[in-house]
DOLO-772120 format. One record per residue (C-alpha): x, y, z. Coordinates in pm, 1 decimal. Example, Ala and Ser with C-alpha at 12.3 -4.5 7.8 and 13.67 -1.06 7.14 Angstrom:
BEGIN
+----------+----------+----------+
|       xx |       yy |       zz |
+----------+----------+----------+
|   1230.0 |   -450.0 |    780.0 |
|   1367.0 |   -106.0 |    714.0 |
+----------+----------+----------+
END
This chain:
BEGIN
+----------+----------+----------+
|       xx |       yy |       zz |
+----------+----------+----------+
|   3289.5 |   -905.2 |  -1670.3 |
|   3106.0 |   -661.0 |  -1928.5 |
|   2961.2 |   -402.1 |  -1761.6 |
|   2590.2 |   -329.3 |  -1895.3 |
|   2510.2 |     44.9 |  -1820.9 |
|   2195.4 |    224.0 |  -1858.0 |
|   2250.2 |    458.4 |  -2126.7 |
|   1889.4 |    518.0 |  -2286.2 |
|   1752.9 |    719.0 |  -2020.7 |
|   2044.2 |    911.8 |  -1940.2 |
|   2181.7 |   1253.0 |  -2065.0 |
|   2546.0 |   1085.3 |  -2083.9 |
|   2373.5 |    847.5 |  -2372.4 |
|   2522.7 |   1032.7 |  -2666.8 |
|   2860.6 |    989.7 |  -2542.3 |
|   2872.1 |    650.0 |  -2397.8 |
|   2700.8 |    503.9 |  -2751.7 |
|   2978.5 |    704.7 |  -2917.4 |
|   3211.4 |    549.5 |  -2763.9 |
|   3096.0 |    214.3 |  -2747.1 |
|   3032.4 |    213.7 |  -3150.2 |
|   2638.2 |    161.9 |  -3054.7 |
|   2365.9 |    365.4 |  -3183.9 |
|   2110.5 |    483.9 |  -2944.6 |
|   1850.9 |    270.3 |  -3243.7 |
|   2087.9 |    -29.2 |  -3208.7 |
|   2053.5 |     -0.9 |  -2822.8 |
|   1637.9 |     16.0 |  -2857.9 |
|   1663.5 |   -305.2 |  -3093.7 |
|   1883.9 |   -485.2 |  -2821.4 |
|   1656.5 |   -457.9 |  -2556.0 |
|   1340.8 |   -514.6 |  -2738.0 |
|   1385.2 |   -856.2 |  -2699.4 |
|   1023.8 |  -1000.2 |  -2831.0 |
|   1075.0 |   -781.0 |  -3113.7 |
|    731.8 |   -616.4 |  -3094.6 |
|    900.7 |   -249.0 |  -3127.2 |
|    802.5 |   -150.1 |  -2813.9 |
|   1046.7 |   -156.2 |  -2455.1 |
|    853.2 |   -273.9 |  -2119.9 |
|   1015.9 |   -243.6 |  -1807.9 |
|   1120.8 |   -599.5 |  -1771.1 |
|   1283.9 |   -573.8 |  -2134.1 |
|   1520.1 |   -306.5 |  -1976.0 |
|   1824.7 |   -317.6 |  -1811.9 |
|   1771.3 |   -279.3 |  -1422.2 |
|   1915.8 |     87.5 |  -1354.0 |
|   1667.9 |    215.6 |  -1617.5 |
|   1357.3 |    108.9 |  -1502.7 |
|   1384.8 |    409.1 |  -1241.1 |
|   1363.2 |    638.5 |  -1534.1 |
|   1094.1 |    486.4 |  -1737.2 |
|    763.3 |    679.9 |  -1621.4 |
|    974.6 |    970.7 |  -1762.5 |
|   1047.6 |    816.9 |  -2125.9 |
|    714.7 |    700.2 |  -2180.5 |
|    545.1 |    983.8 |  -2266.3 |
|    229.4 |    826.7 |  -2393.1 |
|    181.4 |    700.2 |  -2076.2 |
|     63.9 |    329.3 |  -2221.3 |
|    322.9 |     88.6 |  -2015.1 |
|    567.0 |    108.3 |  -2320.7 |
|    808.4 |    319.6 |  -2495.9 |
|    869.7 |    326.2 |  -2851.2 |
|   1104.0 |    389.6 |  -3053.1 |
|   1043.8 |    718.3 |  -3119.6 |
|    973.5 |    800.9 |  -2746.7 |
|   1314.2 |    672.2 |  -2657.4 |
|   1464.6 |    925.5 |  -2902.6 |
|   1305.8 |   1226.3 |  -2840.1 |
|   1398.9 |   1201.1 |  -2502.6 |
|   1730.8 |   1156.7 |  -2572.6 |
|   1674.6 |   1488.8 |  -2796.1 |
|   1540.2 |   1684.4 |  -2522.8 |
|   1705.7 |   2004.3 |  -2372.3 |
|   1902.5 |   1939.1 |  -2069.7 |
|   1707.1 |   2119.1 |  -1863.9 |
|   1348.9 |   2013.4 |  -1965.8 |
|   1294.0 |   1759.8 |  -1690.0 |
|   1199.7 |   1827.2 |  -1330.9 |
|   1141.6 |   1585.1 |  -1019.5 |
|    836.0 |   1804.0 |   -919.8 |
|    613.8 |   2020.0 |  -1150.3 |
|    540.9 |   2376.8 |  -1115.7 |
|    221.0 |   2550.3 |   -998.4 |
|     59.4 |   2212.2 |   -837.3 |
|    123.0 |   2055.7 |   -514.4 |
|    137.4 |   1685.2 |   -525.2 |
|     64.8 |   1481.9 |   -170.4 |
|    197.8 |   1135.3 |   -302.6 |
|    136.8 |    757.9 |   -140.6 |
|   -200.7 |    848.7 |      4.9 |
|   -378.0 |    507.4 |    110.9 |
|   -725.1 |    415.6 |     19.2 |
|   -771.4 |     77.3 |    114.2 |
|   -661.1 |     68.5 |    459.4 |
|   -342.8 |   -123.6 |    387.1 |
|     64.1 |    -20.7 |    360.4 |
|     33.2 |   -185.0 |      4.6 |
|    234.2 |     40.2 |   -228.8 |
|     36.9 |    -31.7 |   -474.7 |
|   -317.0 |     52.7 |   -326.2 |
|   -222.1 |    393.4 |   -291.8 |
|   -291.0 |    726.5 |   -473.7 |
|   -129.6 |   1101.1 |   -539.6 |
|   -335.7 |   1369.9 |   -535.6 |
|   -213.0 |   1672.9 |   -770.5 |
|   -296.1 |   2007.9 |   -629.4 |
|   -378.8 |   2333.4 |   -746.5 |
|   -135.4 |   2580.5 |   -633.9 |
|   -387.0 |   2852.5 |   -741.1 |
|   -796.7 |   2762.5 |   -740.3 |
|  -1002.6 |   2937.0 |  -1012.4 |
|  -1338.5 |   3004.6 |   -813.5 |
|  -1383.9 |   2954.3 |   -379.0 |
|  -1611.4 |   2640.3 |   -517.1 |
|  -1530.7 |   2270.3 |   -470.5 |
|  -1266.1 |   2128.7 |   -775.6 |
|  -1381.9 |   1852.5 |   -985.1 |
|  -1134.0 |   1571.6 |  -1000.1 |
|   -942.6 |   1438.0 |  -1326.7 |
|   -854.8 |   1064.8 |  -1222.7 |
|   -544.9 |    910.0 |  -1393.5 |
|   -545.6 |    528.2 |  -1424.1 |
|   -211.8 |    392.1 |  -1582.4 |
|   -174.7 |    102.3 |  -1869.1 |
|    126.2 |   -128.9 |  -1846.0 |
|    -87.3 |   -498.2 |  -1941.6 |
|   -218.3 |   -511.2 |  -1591.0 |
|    143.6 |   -647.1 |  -1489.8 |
|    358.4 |   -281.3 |  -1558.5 |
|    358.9 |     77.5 |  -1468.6 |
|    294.3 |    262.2 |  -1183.4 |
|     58.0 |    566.6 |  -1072.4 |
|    372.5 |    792.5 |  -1134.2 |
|    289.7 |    859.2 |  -1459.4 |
|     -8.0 |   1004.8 |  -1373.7 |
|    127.6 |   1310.1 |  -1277.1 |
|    251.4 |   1434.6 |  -1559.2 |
|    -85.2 |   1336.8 |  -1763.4 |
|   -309.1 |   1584.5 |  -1540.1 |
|    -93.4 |   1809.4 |  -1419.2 |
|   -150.7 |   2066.7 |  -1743.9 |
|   -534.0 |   2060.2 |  -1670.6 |
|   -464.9 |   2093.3 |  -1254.5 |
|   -260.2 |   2388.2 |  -1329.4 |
|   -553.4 |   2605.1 |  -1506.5 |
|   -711.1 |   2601.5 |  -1127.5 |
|  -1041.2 |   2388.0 |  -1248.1 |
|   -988.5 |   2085.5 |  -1156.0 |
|   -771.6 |   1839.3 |   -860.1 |
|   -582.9 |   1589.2 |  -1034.3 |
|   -541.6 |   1218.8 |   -904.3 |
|   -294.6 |    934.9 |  -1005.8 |
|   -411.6 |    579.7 |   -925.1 |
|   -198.9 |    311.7 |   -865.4 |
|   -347.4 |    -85.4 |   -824.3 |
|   -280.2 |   -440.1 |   -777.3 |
|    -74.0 |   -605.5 |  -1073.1 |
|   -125.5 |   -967.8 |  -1214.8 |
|    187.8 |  -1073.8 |  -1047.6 |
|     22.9 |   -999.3 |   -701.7 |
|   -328.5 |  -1054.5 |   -745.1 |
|   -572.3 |  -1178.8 |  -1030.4 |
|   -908.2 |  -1023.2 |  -1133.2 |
|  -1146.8 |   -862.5 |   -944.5 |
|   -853.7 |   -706.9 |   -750.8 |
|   -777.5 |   -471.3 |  -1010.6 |
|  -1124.7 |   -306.0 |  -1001.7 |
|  -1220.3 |   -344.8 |   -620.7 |
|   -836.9 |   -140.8 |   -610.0 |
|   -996.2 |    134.3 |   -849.6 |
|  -1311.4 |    146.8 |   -680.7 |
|  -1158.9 |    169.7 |   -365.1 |
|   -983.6 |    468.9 |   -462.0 |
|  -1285.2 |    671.3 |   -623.2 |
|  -1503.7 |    565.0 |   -281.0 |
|  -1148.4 |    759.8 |   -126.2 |
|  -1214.3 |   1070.7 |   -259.5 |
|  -1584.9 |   1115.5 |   -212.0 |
|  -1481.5 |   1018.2 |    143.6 |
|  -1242.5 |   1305.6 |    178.1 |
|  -1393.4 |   1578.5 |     -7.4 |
|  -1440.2 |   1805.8 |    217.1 |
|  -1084.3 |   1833.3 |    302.5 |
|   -927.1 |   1849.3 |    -22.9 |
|  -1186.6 |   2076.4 |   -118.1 |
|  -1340.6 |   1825.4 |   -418.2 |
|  -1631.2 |   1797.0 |   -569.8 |
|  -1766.8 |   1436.8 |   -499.5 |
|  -2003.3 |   1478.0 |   -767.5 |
|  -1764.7 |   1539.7 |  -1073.7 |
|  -1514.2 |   1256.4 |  -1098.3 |
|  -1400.2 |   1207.4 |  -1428.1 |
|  -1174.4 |    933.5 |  -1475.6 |
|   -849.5 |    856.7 |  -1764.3 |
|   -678.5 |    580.2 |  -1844.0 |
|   -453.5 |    428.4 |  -2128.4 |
|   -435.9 |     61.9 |  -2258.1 |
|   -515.3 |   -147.4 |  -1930.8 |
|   -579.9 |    161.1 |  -1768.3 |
|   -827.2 |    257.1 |  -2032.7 |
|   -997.1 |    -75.9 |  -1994.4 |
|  -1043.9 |    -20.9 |  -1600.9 |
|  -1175.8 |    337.0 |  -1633.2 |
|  -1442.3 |    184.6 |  -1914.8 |
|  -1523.1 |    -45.1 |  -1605.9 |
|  -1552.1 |    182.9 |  -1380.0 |
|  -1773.9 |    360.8 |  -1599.9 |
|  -2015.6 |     84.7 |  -1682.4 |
|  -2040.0 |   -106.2 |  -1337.6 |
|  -2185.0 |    211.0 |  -1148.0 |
|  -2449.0 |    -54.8 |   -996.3 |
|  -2262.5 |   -399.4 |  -1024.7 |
|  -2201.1 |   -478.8 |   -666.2 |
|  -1999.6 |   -782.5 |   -696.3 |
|  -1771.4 |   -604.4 |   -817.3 |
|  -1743.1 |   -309.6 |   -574.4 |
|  -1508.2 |   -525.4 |   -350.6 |
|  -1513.9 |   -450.3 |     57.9 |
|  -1200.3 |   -207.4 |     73.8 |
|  -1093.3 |    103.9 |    246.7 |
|  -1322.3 |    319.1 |    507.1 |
|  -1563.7 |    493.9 |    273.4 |
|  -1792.3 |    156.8 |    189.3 |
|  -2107.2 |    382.8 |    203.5 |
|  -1965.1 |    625.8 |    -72.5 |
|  -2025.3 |    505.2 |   -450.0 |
|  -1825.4 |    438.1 |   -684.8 |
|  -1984.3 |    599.1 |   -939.9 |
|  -1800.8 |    849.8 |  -1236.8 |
|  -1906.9 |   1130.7 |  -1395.9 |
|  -1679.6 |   1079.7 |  -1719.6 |
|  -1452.2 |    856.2 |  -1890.4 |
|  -1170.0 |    905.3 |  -2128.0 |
|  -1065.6 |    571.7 |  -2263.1 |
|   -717.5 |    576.1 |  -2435.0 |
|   -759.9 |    212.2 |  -2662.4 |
|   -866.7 |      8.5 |  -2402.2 |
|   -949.2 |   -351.7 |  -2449.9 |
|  -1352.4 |   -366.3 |  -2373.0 |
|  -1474.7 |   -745.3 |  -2527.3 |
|  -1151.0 |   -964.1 |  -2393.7 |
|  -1289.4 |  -1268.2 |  -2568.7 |
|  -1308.1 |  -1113.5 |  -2898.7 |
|   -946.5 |   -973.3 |  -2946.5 |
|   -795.8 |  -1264.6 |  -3122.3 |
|  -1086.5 |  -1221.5 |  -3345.2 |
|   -877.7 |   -910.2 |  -3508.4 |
|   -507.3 |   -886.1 |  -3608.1 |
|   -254.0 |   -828.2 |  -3336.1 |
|    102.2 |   -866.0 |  -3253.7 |
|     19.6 |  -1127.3 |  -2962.9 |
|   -174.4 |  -1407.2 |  -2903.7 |
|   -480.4 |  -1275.6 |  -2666.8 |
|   -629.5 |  -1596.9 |  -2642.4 |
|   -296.3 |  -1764.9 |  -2438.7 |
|   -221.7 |  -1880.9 |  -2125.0 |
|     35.9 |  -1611.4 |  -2045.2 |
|   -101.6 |  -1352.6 |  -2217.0 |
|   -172.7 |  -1000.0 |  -2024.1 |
|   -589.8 |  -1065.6 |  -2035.3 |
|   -511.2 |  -1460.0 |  -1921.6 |
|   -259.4 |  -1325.8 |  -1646.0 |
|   -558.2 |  -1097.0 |  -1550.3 |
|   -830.2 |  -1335.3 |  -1520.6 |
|   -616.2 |  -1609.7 |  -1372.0 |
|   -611.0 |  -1881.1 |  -1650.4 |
|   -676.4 |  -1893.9 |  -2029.4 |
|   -956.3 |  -1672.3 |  -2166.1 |
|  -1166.7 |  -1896.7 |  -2370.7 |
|  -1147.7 |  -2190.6 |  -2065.3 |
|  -1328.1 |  -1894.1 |  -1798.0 |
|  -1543.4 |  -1728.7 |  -2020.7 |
|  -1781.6 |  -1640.9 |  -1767.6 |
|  -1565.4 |  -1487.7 |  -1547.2 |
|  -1369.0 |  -1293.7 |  -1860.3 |
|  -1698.6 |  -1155.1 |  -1957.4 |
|  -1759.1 |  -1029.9 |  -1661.3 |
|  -1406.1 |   -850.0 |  -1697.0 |
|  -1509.9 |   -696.6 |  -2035.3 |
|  -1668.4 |   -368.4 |  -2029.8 |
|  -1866.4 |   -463.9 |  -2330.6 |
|  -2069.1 |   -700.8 |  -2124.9 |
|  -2207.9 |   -413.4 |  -1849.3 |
|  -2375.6 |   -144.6 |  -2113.0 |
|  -2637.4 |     33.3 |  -1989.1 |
|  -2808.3 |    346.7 |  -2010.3 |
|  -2758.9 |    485.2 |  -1690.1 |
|  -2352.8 |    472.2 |  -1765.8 |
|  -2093.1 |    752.5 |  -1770.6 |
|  -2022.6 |    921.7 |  -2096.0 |
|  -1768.8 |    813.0 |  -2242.1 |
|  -1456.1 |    942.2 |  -2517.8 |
|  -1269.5 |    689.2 |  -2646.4 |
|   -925.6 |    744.0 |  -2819.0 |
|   -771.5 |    484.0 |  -3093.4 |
|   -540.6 |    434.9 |  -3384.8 |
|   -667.6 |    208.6 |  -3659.3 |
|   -334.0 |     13.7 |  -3674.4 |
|   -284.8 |    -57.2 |  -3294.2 |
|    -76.2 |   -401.7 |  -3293.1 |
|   -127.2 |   -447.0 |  -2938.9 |
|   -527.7 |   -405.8 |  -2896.3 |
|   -732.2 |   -416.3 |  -3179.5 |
|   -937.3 |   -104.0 |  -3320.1 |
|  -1241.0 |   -336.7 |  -3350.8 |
|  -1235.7 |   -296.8 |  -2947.9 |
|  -1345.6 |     68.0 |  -2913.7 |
|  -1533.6 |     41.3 |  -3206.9 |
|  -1767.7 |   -219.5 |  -3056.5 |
|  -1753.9 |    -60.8 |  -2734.6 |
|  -1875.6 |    289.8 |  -2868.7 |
|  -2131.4 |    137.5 |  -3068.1 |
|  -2292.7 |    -89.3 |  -2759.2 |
|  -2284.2 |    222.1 |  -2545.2 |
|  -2487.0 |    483.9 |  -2821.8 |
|  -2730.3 |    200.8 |  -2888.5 |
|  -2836.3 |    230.8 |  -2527.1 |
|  -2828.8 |    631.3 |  -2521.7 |
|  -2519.7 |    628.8 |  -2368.0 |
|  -2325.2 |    981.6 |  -2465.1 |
|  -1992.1 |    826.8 |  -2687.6 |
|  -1748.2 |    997.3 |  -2882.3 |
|  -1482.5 |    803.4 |  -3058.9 |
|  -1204.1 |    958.0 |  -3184.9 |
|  -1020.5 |    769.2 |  -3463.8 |
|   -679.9 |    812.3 |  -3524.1 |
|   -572.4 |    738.6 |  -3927.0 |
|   -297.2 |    480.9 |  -3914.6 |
|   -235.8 |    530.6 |  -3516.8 |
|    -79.1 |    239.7 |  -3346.0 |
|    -75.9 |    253.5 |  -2930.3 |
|    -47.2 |    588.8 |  -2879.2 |
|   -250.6 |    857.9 |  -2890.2 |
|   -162.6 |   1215.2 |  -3070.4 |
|    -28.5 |   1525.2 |  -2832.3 |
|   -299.7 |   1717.4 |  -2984.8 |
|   -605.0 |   1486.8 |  -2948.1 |
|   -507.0 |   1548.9 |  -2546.5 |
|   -474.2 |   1874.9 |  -2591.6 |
|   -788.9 |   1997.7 |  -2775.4 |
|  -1064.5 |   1631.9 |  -2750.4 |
|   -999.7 |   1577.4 |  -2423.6 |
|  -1017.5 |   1902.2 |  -2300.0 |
|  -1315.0 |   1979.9 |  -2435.9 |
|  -1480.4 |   1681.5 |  -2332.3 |
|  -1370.8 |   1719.3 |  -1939.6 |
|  -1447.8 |   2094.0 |  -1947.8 |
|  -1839.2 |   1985.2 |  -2110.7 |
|  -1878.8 |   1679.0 |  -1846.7 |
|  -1703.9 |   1852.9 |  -1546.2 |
|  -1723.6 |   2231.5 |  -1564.3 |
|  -2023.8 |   2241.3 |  -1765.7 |
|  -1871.7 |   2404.5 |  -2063.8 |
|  -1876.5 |   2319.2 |  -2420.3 |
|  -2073.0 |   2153.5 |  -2687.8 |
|  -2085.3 |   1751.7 |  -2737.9 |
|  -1783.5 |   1625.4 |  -2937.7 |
|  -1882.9 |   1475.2 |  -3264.5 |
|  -1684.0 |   1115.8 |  -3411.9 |
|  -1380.7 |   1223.3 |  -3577.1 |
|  -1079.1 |   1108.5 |  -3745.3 |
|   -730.5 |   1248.3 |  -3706.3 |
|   -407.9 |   1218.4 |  -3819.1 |
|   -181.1 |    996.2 |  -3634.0 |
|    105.7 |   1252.1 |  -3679.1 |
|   -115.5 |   1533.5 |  -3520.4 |
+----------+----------+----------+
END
C-alpha cells in the first residue's frame, strides 16, 4: 500500500519531493482537488491539517499557492509553539458549555504600557463558516498585544457542520458579552472592543458591528446576559455583507447553491429563505448608531466578490456611519502584509487609544 505522507508542511519537504520526483508545486496542484488554487483543510492529507493555522498566513481558511511556498522557504528556526512577550490563557469558555468550539484565548501582555485598563483587539477567523479554528488568531494580534496597548482575543464558534445560522453570531456575541463580564480581572477595558475578522470571519465581525440593538439575534448564552454586545470597531478583511447578491458578480463558485458555504450557513438554498438570509447579511442592519468600520479587499477576489464591501461601505457612509475602504489593485483573498501593518494600525490606535487622524479610501498595490 502507497504510503501518502505529509510533506507540505514539514521541514523534511525538500527532501522527500526530491526523492519522490514531485515538486513541492506538483504536490499543491494534487491536493487542490476543485481546482480553485486554493488548499482547505479537507483538501489535505490528514497529518497536515495539524499544521495548517501555521501555513496560512493570511489567516482566510485557505492557503495558496504562494503561502504554501514561502513556508517551505522559511528559516528553520522561524516558527515557535508559543510567541514571545505575551501570555496566552487558551480554551477559556464563554457560553457555559465544554464545546471546543465556544471557547476563546486571550493573548496577554507580558509588559502593560500605562496602570490603565487594555482595550481589546478581537480576532474572528474565516474558513466558509465550515473551516478554521480560533488558533489563528494568535498570531494575527499578537504584534499589536506585544506594544503593551491593547489584550488580544482569538474567537472560536460553531461551524455549519454542527449548527446552522443564528448559532454563529449568538457564539460571537456570547464571547464579546465574556469579556465585558470579566474585565475587571483581566484588567480590560469593556468599553473599547474592537473586533477583526477575515472572509467569514470578516462577515461576522460586520455583524457584530451592525446588530448592536438587534435582539433576536443576541442569542441566550453564557453568564454575562446583562452585558452588551456592542463593539467599538471593526476591521473587515473581504467579508461577504449582501449574501443574496453575490452571484450577482463573478466568482469561482456558485453562491446561490444548495451546498454552497452561505447555503450551508443558513440551512438551505439562499434564494428559497430569503428572509432569513437577509437577516444574515450585514447589508440589511445599517444604521447610524453602528461601529466604524475599515474594510479590506482586492478587486479580483474569486471567492467573494469586490462589489460586497463596496456596497457595504457605501450603505454604512450614507447613514453617517465612519467607513474606510481600502482597495487593493488586482488583490484576490488576501490582504497585503503592509495594509496590516500601517491601515489597520492606525485605525485601532484612532478608535481604541484615541490616536490618529481618520483614514481616507485608498487603493494599494496587491504586491504591497
Amino acid at each position: 500500500m502507497k504510503k501518502v505522507i505529509c510533506g507540505i508542511f514539514l521541514v523534511m519537504l525538500g527532501p522527500w519531493a526530491s526523492a519522490q520526483k514531485a515538486s513541492p508545486e506538483a504536490l499543491f496542484k494534487q491536493w487542490d482537488r476543485n481546482k480553485d488554487g486554493k488548499l482547505m483543510p479537507a483538501e489535505l492529507p490528514q497529518n497536515a491539517r495539524r499544521n495548517f493555522a501555521r501555513v496560512d498566513a493570511s489567516k482566510d481558511g485557505t492557503i495558496s499557492m504562494e503561502e504554501h511556498l514561502r513556508f517551505l522557504k522559511r528559516p528553520r528556526n522561524a516558527d515557535s509553539s508559543q510567541p514571545r512577550d505575551v501570555k496566552v490563557l487558551r480554551d477559556i469558555p464563554y457560553a457555559g458549555t465544554e464545546n471546543p468550539r465556544q471557547m476563546l484565548d486571550l493573548i496577554l501582555p507580558v509588559k502593560r504600557e500605562g496602570k490603565e485598563l487594555l482595550p481589546v483587539i478581537a480576532f474572528i477567523h474565516g474558513g466558509g463558516w465550515r473551516n478554521g479554528n480560533k488558533n489563528s488568531g494568535i498570531n494575527r494580534v499578537t504584534g499589536l498585544v506585544k506594544t503593551g496597548q491593547f489584550v488580544g482575543v482569538s474567537i472560536g464558534y460553531r461551524l455549519t457542520g454542527e449548527a446552522v445560522w443564528p448559532s454563529q453570531i449568538h457564539d460571537c456575541k456570547a464571547a464579546i458579552r465574556w469579556l465585558r463580564g470579566n474585565a475587571k480581572e483581566h484588567r480590560i477595558n469593556p468599553d473599547k472592543i474592537a473586533v477583526w475578522g477575515s472572509s467569514a470571519g470578516g462577515h461576522l465581525v460586520s455583524m457584530l458591528g451592525s446588530t448592536g440593538g438587534v435582539k433576536e439575534l443576541e442569542g441566550k448564552l453564557g453568564k454575562h446576559l446583562g452585558q452588551s454586545s456592542r463593539v467599538t470597531a471593526v476591521v473587515n478583511y473581504y467579508g461577504p455583507s449582501a449574501l443574496l447578491q453575490m452571484d450577482d458578480h463573478p466568482s469561482r463558485m456558485k453562491h446561490n447553491a444548495p451546498d454552497s458555504p452561505e447555503s450551508l450557513l443558513i440551512g438551505a438554498p439562499i434564494q428559497e429563505v430569503k428572509e432569513k438570509t437577509r437577516q444574515a447579511s450585514p447589508l440589511t442592519h445599517v444604521t447610524k448608531d453602528d461601529a466604524p468600520h475599515l474594510h479590506v479587499h482586492g478587486t479580483k477576489d474569486p471567492l467573494v466578490p469586490f462589489h460586497q464591501s463596496q456596497i457595504y461601505h457605501a450603505a454604512l457612509k450614507k447613514v453617517g456611519v465612519e467607513s474606510t475602504l481600502i482597495t487593493v489593485k488586482d488583490g484576490g483573498h488576501n490582504a497585503p502584509r503592509a495594509v496590516g501593518e500601517n491601515q489597520v494600525r492606525s485605525f485601532l490606535s484612532r478608535h481604541l487609544l484615541g490616536k490618529g487622524e481618520k483614514l481616507a479610501d485608498e487603493t494599494v498595490p496587491s504586491s504591497r
